[in-house]
C-alpha positions in Angstrom: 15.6 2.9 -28.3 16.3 1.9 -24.9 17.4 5.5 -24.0 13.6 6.6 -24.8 12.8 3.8 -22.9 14.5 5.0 -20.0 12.8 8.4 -20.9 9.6 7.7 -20.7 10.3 5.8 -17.6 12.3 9.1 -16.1 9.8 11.6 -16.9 6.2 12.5 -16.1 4.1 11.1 -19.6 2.7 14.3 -22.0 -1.1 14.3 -22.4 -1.7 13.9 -26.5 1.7 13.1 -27.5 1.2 9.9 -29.8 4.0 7.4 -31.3 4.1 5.1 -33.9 6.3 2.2 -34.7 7.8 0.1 -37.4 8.4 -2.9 -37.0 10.5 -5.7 -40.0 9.7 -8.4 -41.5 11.0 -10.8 -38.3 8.4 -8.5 -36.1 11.8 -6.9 -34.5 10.7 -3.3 -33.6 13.0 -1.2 -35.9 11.6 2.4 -35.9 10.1 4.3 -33.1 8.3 8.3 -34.5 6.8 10.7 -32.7 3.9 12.4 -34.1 3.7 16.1 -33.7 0.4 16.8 -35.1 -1.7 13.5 -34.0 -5.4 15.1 -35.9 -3.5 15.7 -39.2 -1.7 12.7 -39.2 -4.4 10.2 -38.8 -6.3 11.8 -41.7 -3.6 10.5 -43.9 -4.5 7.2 -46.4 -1.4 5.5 -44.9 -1.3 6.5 -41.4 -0.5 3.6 -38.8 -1.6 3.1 -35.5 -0.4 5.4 -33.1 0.2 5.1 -29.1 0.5 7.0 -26.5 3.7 7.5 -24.1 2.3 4.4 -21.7 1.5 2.0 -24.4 4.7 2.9 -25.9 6.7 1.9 -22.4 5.0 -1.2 -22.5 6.1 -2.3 -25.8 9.6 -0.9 -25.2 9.4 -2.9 -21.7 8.1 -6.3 -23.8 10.4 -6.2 -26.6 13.5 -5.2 -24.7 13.5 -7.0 -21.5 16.3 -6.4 -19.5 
């Protein structure tokens, strides 16, 4: 995950591109999805919260400090 990291950080961010994470039971961030279809997806019973690309940078930058 810190290649996407570096990504994110690289490149420009995309405009209605959403992400969602999983995290375990230790509250160690152990998945990291990109949505492709952000309006269907959050009309899904289970769908979690999603985030854009810089909300995503800033949890990638808190949870894996260099």
């Amino acid at each position: 995950m810190s290649s996407l990291r570096d990504q994110l950080k690289r490149n420009k961010t995309v405009r209605g591109r959403r992400w969602t994470i999983r995290r375990n039971k230790e509250n160690k961030l152990t998945e990291v999805k990109m949505i492709f279809d952000p309006h269907v997806y959050k009309t899904f019973k289970n769908s979690k919260k999603m985030y854009g690309d810089k909300a995503l940078l800033k949890i990638l930058n808190k949870e894996f400090k260099e």
